[in-house]
DRENDO-1510 file (C-alpha; in Angstrom, 1 decimal, always signed):
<recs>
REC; n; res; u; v; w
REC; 1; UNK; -78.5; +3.9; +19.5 .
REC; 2; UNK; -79.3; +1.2; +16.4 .
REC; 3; UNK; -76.7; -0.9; +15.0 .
REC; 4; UNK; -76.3; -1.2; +11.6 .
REC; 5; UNK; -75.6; -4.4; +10.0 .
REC; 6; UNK; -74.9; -5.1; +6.3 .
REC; 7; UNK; -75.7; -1.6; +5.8 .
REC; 8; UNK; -79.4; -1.9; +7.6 .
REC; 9; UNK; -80.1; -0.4; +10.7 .
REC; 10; UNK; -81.6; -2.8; +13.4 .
REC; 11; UNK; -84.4; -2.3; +15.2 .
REC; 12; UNK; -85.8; -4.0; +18.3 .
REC; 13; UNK; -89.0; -5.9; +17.4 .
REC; 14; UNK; -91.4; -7.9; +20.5 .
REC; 15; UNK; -92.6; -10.8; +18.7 .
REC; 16; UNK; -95.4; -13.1; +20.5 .
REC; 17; UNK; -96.6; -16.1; +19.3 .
REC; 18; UNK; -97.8; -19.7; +19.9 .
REC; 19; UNK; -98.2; -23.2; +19.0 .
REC; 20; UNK; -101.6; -24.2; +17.2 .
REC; 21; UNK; -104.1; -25.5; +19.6 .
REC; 22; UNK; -105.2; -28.7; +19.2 .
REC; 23; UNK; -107.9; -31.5; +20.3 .
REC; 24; UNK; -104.9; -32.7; +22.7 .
REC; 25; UNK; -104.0; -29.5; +23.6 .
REC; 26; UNK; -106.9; -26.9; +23.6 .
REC; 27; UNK; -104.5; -23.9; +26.1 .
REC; 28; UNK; -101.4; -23.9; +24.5 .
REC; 29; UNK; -98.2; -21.5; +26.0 .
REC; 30; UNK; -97.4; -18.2; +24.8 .
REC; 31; UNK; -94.0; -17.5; +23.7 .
REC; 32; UNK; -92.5; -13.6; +23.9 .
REC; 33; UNK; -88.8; -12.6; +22.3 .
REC; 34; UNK; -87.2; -9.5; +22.3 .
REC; 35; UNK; -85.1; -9.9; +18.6 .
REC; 36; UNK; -83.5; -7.0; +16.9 .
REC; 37; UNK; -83.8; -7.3; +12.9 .
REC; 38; UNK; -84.3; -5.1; +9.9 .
REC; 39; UNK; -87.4; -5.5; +9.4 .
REC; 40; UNK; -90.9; -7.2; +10.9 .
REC; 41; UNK; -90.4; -9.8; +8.6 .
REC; 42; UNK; -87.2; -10.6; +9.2 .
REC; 43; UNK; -87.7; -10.8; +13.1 .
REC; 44; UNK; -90.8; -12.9; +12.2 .
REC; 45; UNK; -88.3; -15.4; +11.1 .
REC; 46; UNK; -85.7; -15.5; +13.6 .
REC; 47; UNK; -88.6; -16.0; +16.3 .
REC; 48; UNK; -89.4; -19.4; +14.2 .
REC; 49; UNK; -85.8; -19.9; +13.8 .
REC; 50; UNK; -85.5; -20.0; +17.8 .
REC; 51; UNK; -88.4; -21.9; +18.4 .
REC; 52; UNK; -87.6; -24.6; +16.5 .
REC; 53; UNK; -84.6; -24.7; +17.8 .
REC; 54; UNK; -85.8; -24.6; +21.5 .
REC; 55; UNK; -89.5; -25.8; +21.4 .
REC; 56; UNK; -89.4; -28.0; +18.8 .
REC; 57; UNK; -92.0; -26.3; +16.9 .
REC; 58; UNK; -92.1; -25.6; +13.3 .
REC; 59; UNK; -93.9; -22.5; +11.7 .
REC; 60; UNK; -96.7; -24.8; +9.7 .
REC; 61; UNK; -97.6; -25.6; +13.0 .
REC; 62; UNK; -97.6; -22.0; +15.2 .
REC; 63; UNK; -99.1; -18.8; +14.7 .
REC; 64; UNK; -97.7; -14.9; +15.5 .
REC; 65; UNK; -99.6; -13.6; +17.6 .
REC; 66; UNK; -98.2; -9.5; +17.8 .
REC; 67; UNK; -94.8; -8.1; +15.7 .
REC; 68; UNK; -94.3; -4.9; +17.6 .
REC; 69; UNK; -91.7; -2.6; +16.9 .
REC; 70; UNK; -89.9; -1.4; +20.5 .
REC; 71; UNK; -89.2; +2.2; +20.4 .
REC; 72; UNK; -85.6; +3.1; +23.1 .
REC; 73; UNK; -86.9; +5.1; +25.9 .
REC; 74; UNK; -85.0; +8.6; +26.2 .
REC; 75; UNK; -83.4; +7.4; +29.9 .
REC; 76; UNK; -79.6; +8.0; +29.6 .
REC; 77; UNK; -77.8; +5.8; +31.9 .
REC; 78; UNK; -80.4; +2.6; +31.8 .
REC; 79; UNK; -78.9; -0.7; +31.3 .
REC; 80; UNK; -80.1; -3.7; +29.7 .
REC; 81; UNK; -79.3; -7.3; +29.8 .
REC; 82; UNK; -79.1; -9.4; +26.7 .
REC; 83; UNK; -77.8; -13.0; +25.5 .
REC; 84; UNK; -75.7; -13.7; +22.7 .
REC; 85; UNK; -75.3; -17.2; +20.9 .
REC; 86; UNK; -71.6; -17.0; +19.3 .
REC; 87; UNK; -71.5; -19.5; +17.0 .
REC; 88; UNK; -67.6; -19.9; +15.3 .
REC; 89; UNK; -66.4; -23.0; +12.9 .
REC; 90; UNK; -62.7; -23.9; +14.1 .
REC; 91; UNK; -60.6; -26.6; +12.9 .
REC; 92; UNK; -62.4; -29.2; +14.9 .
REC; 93; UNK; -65.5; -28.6; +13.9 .
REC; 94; UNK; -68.7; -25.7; +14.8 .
REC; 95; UNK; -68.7; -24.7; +18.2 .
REC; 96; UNK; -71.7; -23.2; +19.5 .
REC; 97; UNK; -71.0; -20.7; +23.2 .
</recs>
């Protein structure tokens, strides 16, 4: 079932990409996220968001590879795993779990 958020329903986008290659670096790894967003643009830019964050690579210097949009399968009773980054600001400062 979607969730809505700020009125929007979410949807479940596979986004691949990769850094550039380079002279250094001819084969470069391929990076694959499962993100739920609004739109394919908006799940474009979380997948940079996450990859900077965790590869230290910015978007001048990657490329999307595939933006698919993933469709639920009509199994009842299937369960999926997912993680979740709370992030809260408290008193002592911004706490990331």
């Amino acid at each position: 079932m979607p969730t809505k958020a700020l009125g929007e329903t979410l949807k479940e986008y596979m986004v691949v990409g990769r850094k550039l290659p380079t002279e250094k670096e001819p084969v470069t790894p391929i990076w694959k996220m499962q993100i739920f967003a609004s739109n394919h643009v908006i799940a474009k830019s979380r997948f940079w968001y996450f990859v900077s964050m965790l590869r230290r690579v910015k978007k001048a210097k990657g490329e999307i590879l595939s933006c698919k949009q993933i469709f639920p399968k009509k199994q009842a009773g299937s369960v999926k795993n997912y993680g979740v980054w709370l992030k809260y600001d408290s008193r002592t400062g911004h706490h990331n779990m």
